[in-house]
C-alpha positions as CSV (number, residue, x, y, z in Angstrom):
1,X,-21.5,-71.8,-12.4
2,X,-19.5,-69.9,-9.9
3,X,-23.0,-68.3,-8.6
4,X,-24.5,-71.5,-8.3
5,X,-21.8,-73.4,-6.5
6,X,-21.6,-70.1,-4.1
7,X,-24.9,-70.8,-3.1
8,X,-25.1,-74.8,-2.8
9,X,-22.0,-74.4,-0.2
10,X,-24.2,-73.2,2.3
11,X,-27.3,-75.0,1.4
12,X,-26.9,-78.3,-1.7
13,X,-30.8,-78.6,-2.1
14,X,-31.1,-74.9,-2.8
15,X,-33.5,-74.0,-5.4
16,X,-31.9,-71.0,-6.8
17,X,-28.5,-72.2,-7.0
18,X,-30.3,-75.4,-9.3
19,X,-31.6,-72.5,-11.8
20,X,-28.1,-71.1,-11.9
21,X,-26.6,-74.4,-12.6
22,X,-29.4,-75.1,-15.7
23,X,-28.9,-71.8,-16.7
24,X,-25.1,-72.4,-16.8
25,X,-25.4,-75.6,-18.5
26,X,-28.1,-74.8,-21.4
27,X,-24.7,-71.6,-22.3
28,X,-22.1,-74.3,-22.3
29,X,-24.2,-76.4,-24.0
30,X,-24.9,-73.4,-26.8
31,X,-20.8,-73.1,-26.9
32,X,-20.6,-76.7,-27.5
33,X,-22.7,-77.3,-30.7
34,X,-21.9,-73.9,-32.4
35,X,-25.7,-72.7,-31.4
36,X,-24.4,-69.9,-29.8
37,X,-21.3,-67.7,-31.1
38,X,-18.6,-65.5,-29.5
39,X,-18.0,-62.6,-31.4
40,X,-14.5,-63.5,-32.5
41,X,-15.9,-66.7,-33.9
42,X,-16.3,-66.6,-38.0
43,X,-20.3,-67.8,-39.0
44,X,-21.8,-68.0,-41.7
45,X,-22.9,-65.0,-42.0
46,X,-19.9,-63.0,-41.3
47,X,-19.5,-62.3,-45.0
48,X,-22.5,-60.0,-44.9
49,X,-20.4,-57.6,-42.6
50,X,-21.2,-56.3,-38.9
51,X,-21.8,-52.2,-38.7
52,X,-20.6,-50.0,-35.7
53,X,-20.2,-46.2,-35.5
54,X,-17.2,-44.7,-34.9
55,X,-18.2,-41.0,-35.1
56,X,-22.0,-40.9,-36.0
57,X,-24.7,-37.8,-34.9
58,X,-27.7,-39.4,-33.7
59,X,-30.5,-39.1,-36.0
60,X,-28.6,-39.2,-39.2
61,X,-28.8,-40.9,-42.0
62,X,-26.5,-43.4,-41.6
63,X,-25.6,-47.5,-43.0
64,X,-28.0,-49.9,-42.1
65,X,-27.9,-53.0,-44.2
66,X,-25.4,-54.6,-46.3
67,X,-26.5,-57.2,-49.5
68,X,-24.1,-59.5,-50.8
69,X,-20.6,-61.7,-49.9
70,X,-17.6,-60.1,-49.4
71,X,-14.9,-62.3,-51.5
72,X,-11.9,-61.1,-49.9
73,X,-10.4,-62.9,-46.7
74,X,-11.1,-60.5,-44.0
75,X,-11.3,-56.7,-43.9
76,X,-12.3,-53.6,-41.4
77,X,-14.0,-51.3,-43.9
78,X,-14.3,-48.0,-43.2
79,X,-17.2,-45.9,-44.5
80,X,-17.4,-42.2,-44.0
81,X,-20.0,-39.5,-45.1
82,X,-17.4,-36.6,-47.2
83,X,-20.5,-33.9,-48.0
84,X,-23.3,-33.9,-45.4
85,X,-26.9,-33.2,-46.4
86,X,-30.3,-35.2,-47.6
87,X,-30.1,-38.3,-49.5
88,X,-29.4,-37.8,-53.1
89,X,-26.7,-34.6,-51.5
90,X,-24.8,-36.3,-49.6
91,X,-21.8,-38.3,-50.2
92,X,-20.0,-41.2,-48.9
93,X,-16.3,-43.0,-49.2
94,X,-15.3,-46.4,-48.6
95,X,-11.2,-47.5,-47.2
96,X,-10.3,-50.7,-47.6
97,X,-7.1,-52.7,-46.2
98,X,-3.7,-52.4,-48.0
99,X,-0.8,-54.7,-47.9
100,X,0.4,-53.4,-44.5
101,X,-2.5,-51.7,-42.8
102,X,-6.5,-51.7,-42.3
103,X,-9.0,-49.0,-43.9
104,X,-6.2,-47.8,-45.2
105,X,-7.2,-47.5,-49.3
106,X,-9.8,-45.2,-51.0
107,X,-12.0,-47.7,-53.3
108,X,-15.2,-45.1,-53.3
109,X,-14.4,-41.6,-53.7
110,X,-17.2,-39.2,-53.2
111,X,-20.3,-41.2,-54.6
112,X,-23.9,-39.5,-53.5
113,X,-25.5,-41.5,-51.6
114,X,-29.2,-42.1,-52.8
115,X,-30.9,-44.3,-50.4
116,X,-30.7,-47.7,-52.6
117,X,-28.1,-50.3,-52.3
118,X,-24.7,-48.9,-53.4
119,X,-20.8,-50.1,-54.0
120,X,-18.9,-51.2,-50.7
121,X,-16.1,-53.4,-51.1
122,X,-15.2,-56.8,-52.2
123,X,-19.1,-57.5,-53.9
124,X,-20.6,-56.1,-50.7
125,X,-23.0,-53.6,-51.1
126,X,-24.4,-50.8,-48.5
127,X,-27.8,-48.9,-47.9
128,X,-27.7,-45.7,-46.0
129,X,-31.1,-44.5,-44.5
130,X,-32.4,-42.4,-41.7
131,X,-35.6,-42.2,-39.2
132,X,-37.4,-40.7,-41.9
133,X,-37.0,-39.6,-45.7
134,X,-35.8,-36.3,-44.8
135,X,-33.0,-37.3,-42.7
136,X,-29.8,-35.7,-43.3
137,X,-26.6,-37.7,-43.2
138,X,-23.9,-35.5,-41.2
139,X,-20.4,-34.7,-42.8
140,X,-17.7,-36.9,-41.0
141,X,-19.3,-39.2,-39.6
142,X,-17.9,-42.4,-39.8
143,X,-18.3,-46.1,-39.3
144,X,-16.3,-49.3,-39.6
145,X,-17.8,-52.9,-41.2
146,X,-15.9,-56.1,-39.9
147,X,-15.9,-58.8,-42.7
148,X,-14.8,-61.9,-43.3
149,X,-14.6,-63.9,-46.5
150,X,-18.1,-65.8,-47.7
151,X,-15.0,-68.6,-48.5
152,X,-13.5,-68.2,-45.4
153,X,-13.7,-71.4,-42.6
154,X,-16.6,-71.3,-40.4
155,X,-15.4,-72.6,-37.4
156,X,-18.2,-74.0,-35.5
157,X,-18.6,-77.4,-34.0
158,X,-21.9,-78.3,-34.6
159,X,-23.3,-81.5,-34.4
160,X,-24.3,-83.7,-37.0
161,X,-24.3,-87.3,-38.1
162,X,-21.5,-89.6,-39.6
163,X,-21.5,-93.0,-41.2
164,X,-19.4,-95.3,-39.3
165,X,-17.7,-99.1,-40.8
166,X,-15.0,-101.0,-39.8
167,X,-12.6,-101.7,-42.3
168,X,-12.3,-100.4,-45.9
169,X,-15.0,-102.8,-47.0
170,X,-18.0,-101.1,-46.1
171,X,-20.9,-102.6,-48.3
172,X,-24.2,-102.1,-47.6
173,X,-26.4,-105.2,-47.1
174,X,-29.8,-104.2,-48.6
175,X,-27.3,-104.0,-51.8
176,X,-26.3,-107.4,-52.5
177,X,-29.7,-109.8,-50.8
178,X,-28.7,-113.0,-52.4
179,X,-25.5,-112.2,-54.0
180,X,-21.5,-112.5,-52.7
181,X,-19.1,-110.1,-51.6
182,X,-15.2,-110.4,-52.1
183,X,-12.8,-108.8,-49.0
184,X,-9.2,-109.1,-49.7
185,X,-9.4,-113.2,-50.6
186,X,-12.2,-114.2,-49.1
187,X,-15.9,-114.4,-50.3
188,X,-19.2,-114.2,-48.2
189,X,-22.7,-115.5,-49.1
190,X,-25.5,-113.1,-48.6
């Protein structure tokens, strides 16, 4: 917007500044209906979890999809490889929150980590993999999940239809062809 209004100062008809503008428009239109999210925003998918690395060796094996809802509220999982080496070797542990602080207690101790879908936290499960079947996962490496609850409010505003009446006496008139309808003390012919 500010690029676009920048540009129509010197010249209104410009063609550029018009692209801007639609550009501009079609994002605040995104915002508007919930078609496009801001990563602070809950969606409906939230409960699957969202990876990032902390510590991680490139080329490692390392998490790369989760299965499942999580059931808790919200959470900032920490999963960290203990003993590095090949799948079926290696070995992985999983911090949850406590009452007073984030990835803060052990829930998987030590599991080996075997290339299937394995135990997370909260019903959420986690697959570790790498570029190919040989990859080793490195010792101390370390990533965080950020999930939210699958019960949790997904605030969104998009758009959708509503039925509206007036009154408390919405009946509708396909229903009753030929019959009479009683609203409070008075009675209609149909």
């Amino acid at each position: 917007m500010a690029v676009s209004m920048m540009l129509k100062s010197d010249d209104p008809l410009n063609e550029i500044a018009g692209a801007f503008k639609g550009e501009a428009d079609e994002y605040l239109l995104g915002l508007k209906t919930g078609d496009i999210q801001l990563p602070h925003q809950v969606t409906g998918d939230s409960s699957y979890g969202v990876i990032r690395y902390v510590t991680y060796t490139a080329g490692g094996a390392r998490p790369v999809q989760t299965r499942g809802y999580y059931t808790g509220t919200y959470d900032l999982l920490k999963v960290k490889v203990i003993g590095g080496g090949a799948i079926g070797t290696a070995t992985y542990s999983v911090w949850e929150k406590s009452s007073s602080d984030l990835k803060a207690s052990q829930i998987v101790t030590a599991e080996t980590i075997n290339g299937d879908f394995q135990m997370c936290a909260g019903g959420l499960e986690i697959r570790f993999a790498g570029s190919t079947d040989s990859t080793s996962a490195t010792a101390n490496n370390e990533w965080e999940i950020e999930v939210h609850g699958i019960s949790e409010d997904v605030r969104t505003s998009k758009t959708g239809n509503i039925v509206l009446s007036r009154g408390s006496y919405h009946i509708p008139f396909h229903n009753f062809k030929g019959g009479t309808i009683r609203a409070g003390h008075r009675r209609f012919k149909l």
